[in-house]
C-alpha positions as a Markdown table, in Angstrom:
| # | Residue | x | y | z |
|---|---|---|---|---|
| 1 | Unk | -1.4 | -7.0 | 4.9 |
| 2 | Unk | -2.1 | -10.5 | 4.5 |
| 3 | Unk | -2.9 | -12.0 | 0.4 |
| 4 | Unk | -5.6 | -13.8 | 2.2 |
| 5 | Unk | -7.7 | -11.5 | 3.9 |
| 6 | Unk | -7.3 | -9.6 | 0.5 |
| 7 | Unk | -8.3 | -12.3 | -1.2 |
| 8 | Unk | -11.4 | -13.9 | 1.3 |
| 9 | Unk | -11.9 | -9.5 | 1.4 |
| 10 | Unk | -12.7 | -9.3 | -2.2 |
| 11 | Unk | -14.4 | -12.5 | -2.9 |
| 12 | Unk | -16.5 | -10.9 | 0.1 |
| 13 | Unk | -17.2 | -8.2 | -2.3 |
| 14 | Unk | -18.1 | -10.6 | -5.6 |
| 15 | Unk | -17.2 | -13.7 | -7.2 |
| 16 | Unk | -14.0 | -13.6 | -8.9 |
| 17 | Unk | -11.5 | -15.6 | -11.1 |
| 18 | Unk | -8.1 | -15.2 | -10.0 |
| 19 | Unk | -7.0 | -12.6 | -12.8 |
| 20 | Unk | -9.7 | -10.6 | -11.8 |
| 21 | Unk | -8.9 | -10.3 | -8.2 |
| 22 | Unk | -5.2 | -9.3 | -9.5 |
| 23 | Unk | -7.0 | -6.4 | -11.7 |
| 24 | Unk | -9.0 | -5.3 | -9.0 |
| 25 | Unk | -5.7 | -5.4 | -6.8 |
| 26 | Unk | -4.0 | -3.3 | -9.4 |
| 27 | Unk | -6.4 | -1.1 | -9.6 |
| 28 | Unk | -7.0 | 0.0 | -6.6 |
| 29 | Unk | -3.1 | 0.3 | -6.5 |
| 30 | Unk | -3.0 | -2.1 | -3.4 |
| 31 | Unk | 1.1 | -2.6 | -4.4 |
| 32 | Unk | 1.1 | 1.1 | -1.7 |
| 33 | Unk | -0.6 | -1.2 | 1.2 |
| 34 | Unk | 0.5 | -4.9 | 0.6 |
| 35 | Unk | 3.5 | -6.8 | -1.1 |
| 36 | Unk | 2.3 | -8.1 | -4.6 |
| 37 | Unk | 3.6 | -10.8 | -6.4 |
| 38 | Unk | 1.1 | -12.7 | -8.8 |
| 39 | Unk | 3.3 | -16.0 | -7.3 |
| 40 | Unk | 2.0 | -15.2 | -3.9 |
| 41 | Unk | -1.7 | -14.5 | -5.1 |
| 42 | Unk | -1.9 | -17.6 | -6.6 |
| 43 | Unk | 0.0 | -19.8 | -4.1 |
| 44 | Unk | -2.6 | -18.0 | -1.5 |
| 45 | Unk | -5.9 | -19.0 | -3.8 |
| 46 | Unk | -4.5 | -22.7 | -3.7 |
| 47 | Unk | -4.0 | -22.8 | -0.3 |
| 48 | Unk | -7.5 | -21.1 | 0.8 |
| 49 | Unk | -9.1 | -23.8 | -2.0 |
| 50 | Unk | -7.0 | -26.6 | -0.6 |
| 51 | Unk | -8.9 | -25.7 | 3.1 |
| 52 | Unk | -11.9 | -25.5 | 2.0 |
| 53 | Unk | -12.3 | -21.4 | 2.7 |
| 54 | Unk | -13.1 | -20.8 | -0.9 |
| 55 | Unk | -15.3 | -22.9 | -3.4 |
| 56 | Unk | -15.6 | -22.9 | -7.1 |
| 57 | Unk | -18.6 | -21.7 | -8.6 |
| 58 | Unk | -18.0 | -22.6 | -11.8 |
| 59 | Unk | -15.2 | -23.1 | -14.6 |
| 60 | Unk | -15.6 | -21.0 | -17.8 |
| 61 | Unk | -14.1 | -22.7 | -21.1 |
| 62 | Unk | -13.4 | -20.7 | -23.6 |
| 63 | Unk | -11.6 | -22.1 | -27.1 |
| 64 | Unk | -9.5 | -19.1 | -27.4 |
| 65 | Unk | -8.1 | -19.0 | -24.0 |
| 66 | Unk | -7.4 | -20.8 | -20.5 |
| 67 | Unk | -10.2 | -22.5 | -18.7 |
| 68 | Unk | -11.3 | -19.6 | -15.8 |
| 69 | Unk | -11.8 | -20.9 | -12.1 |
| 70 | Unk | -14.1 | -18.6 | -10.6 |
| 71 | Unk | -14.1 | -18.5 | -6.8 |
| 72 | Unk | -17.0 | -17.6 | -3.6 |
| 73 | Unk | -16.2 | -17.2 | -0.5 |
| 74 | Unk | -17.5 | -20.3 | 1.5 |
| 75 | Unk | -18.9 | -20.1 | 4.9 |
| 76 | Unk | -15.5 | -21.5 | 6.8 |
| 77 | Unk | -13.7 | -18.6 | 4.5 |
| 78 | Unk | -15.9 | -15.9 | 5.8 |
| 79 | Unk | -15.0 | -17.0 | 9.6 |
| 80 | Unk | -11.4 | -17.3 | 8.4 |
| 81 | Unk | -11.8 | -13.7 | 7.2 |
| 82 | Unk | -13.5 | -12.5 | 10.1 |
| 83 | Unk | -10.6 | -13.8 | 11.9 |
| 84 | Unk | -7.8 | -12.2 | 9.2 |
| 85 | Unk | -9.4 | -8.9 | 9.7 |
| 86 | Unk | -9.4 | -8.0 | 13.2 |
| 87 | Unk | -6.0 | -9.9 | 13.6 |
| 88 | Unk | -5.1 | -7.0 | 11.1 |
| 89 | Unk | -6.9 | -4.0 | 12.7 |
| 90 | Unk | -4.3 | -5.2 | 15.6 |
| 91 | Unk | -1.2 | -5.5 | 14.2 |
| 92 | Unk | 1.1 | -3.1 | 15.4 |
| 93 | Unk | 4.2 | -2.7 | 12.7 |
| 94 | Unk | 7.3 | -0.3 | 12.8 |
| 95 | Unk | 7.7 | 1.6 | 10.2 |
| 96 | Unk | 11.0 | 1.8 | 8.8 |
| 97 | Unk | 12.5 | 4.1 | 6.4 |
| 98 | Unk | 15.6 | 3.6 | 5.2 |
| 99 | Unk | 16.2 | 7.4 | 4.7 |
| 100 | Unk | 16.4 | 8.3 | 8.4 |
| 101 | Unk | 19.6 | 5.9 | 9.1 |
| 102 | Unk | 21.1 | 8.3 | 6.9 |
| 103 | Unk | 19.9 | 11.4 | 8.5 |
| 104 | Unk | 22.0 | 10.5 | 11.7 |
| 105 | Unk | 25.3 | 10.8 | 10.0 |
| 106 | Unk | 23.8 | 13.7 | 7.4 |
| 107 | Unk | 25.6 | 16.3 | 8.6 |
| 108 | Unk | 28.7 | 14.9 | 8.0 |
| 109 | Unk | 28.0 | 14.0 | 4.6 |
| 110 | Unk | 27.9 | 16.2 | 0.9 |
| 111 | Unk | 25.0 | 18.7 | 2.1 |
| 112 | Unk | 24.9 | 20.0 | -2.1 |
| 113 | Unk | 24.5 | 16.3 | -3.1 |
| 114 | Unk | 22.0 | 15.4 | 0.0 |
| 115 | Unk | 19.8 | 18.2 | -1.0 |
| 116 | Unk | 19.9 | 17.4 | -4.8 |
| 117 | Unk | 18.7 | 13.8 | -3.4 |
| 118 | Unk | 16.1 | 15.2 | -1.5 |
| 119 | Unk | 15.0 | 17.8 | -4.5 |
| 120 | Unk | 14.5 | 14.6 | -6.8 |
| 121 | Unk | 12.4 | 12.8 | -3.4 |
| 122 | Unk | 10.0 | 16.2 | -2.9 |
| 123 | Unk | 9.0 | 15.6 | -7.1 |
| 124 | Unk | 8.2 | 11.9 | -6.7 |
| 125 | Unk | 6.4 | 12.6 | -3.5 |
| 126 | Unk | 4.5 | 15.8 | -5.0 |
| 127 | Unk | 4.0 | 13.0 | -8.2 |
| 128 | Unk | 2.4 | 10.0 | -6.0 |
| 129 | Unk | 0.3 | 12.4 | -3.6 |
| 130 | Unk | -1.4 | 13.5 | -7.2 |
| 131 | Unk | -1.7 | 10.1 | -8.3 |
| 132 | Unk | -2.9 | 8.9 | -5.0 |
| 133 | Unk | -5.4 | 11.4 | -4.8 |
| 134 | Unk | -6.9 | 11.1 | -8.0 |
| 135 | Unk | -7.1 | 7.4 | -7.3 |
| 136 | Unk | -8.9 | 8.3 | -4.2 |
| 137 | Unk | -11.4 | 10.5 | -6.2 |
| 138 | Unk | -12.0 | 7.8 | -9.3 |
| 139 | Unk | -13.0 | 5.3 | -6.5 |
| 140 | Unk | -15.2 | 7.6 | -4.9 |
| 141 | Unk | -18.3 | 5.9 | -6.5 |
| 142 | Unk | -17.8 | 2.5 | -6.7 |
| 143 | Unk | -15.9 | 0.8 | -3.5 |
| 144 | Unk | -16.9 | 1.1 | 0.2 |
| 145 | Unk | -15.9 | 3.6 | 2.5 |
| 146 | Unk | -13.7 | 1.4 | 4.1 |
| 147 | Unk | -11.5 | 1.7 | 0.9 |
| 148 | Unk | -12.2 | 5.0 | 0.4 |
| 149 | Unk | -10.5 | 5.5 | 4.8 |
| 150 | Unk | -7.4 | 3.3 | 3.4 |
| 151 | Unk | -6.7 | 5.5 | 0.5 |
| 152 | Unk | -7.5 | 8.8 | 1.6 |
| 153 | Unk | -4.8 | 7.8 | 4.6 |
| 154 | Unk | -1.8 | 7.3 | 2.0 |
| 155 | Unk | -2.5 | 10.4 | 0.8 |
| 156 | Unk | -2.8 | 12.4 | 4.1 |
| 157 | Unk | 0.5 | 10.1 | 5.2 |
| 158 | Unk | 1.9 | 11.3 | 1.9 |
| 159 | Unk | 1.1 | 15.2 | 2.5 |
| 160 | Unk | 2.9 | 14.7 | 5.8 |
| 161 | Unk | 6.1 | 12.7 | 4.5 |
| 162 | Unk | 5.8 | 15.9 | 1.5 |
| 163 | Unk | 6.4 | 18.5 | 4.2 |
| 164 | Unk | 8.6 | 16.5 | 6.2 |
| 165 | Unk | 11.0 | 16.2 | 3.1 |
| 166 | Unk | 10.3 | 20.1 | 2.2 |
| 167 | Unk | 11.3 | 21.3 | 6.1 |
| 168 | Unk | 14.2 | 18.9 | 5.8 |
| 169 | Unk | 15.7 | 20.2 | 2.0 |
| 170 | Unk | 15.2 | 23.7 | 3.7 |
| 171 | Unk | 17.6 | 22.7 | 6.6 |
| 172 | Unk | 19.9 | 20.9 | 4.0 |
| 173 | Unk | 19.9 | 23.7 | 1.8 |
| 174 | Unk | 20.8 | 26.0 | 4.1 |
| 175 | Unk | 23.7 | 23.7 | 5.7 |
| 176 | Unk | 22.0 | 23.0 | 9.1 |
| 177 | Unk | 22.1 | 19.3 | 9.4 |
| 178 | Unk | 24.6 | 19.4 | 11.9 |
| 179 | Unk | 23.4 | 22.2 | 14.1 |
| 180 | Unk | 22.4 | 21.4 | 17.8 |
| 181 | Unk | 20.2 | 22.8 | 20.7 |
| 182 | Unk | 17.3 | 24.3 | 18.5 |
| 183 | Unk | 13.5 | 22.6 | 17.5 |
| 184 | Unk | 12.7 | 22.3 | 14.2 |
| 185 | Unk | 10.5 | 24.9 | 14.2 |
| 186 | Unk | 12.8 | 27.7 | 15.6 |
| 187 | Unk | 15.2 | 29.6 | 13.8 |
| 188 | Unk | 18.7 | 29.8 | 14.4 |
């Protein structure tokens, strides 16, 4: 997802001061949908500033702390974001997970130390669908449905890639990487 649109998205939503739009990223735990890194945050406010798609509304001094920008959308930034956001709705993007290049070769491979890995991948999972849907629940009453859609979707993804990795410990466990000419679903 592009910084931008997250940016012109949330400005959309109030005006903000950079650290805030980082706190509301971070709450919302947008690190599962986007790659963060306060550098590109920052780089991306400069830049939107710099073309005129965001405007300052005002500077806040403060004695005890660093002056605070705070930004609004501008009207050429709310075209830009109309722009980002369909471009977005559009993108189509492979998803790749490193796991499955493994899974070709699996069953030639240590099925006791495979399944241990996959043991130790089922907890994390079971750990982030929890935290995931507890973050969908917490937001319930205070972001659009729109967010709600995007976070109730990593945790039905994450339900999925839970039973995924439970069928595929199963098969592991039971040393049946290697076998051929059956579904998934039927037992030898």
């Amino acid at each position: 997802m592009s910084m931008k649109l997250v940016i012109l998205g949330l400005l959309m939503e109030k005006e903000s001061h950079p650290y805030e739009i980082k706190q509301t990223m971070m709450e919302r735990d947008m690190h599962h949908y986007i790659k963060m890194r306060d550098g590109s945050l920052y780089y991306a406010i400069e830049q939107l500033k710099k073309n005129d798609y965001i405007e300052t509304v005002e500077t806040v001094k403060d004695s005890s702390r660093p002056d605070r920008t705070i930004y609004r959308i501008s009207p050429s930034g709310k075209l830009l974001f109309q722009e980002l956001l369909l471009q977005q709705f559009q993108e189509k993007s492979p998803v790749y997970y490193p796991m499955v290049t493994a899974l070709m070769f699996s069953g030639y491979g240590d099925q006791e130390k495979i399944y241990e890995i996959i043991v130790k991948k089922i907890e994390e999972q079971k750990l982030k669908n929890r935290k995931m849907k507890d973050l969908y629940e917490e937001h319930i009453p205070i972001v659009p449905r729109g967010v709600l859609h995007m976070m109730y979707c990593s945790y039905e993804h994450g339900l999925t890639q839970l039973r995924w990795l439970e069928r595929l410990a199963k098969d592991t466990k039971e040393g049946r990487l290697s076998e051929e000419g059956l579904p998934l679903d039927e037992q030898a």
